[in-house]
RONUPA-15124 format. One record per residue: residue in one letter; x, y, z of N, C-alpha, C, O in turn. Coordinates in steps of 0.05 Angstrom, whole numbers, plus 5000, padded with zeros to 4 digits. Layout:
BEGIN
AXYZXYZXYZXYZ...
END
This chain:
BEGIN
X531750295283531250225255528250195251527050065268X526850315229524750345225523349985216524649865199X521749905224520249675220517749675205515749785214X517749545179514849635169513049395160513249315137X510849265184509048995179507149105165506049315173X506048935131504249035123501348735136501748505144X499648825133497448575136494348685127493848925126X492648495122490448555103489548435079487248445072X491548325066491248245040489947885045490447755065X488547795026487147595022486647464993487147564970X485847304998484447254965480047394966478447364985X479647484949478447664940476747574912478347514894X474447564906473647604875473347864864472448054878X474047894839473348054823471248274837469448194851X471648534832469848634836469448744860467748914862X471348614888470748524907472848814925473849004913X473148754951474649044969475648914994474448765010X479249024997480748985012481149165024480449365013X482549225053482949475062486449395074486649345098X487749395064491249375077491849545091491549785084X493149485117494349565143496949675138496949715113X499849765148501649805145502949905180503050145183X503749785199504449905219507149955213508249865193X508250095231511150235233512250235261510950255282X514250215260516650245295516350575286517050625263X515450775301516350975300515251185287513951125267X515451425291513051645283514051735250513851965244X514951575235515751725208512951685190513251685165X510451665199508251805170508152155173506752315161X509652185188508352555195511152645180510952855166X512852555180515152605168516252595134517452755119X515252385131515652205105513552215083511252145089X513952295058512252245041512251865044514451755042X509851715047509451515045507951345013506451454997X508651135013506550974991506150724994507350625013X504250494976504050314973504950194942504250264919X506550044949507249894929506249564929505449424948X506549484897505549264887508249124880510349264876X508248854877509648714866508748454851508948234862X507748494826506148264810509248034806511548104803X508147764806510047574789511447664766509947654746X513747744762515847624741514947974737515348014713X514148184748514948434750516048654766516748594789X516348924755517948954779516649154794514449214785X517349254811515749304845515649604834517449764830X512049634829511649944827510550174852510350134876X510050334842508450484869506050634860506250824845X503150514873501350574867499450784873497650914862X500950774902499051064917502051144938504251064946X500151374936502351554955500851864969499252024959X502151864992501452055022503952225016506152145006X503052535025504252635036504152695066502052685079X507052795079506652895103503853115108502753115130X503053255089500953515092498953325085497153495083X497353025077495652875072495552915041493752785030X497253095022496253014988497252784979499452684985X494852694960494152394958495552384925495852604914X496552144911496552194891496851824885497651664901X495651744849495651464847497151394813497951534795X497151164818498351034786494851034776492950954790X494751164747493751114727491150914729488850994728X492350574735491550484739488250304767486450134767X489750524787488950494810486350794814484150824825X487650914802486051214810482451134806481251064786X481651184831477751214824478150964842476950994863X479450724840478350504866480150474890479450344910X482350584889483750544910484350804932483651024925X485250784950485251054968487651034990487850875009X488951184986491151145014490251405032489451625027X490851225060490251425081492951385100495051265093X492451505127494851455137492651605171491051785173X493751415193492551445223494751635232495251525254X496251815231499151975255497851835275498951605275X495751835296496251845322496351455326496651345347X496051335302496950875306499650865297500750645302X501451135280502651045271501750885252503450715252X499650805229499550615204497950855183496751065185X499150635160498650745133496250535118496950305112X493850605113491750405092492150465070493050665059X491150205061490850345029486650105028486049875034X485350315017482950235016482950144983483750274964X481549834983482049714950479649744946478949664969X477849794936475349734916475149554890477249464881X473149504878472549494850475649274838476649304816X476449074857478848964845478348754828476248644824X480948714816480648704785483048394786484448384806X483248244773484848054773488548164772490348114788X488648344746491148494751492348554771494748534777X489548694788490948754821492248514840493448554860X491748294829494548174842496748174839497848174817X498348194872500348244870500948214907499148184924X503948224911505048274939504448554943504948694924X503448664964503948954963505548954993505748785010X506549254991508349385009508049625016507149795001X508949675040508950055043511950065059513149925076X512350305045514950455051515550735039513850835025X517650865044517251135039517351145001518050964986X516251424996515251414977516551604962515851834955X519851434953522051674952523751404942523051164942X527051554932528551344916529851204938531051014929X530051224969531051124978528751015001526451115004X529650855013527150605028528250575054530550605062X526050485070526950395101526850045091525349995073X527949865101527949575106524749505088522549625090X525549235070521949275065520949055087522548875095X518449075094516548865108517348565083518848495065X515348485095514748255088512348265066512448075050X510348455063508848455040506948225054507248045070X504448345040501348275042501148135020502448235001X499647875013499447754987496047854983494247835000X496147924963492848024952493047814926494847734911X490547764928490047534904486647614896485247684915X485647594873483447744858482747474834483447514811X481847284841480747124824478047074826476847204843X476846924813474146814816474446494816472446354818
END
């Protein structure tokens, strides 16, 4: 069964840059379209960035120009590089496949963006 620890997230000011980890049990980034998802309070869990198996990159609206997902094949993990963050950008984030169906979720990274 696939295992997915995210870690990275912190509290942060405005303006300020995170870089989130994502390890995995098992070689599915070469396989799997992957992403990162958010989960703000009292909303519901979107997906912000997203990997393909061939490396095309694609983002929510919102994120596109400061954020960046990458992905290591040979660590097995998935980043997502934050820039330029914004208070909105808080949220739990997550990675898992980047499709209607999901492996187990982690536990989620808390990112927090205040001053």
């Amino acid at each position: 069964q696939v295992r997915l620890v995210e870690s990275g997230g912190g509290l942060v000011q405005p303006g300020g840059s995170l870089r989130l980890s994502c390890a995995a049990s098992g070689t599915i980034f070469s396989i799997s379209a992957m992403g990162w998802y958010r989960q703000a309070p009292g909303k519901e869990r979107e997906l912000v960035a997203r990997i393909t198996p061939a490396g095309s990159t694609s983002y929510v609206d919102s994120v596109k120009g400061r954020f960046t997902i990458s992905r290591g094949n040979a660590d097995n993990r998935l980043y997502l590089q934050m820039n330029s963050l914004k208070p909105e950008d808080t949220a739990v984030y997550y990675c898992n496949r980047a499709a209607d169906t999901w492996y187990p979720w982690g536990q989620g990274t808390q990112v927090t963006v205040s001053s």
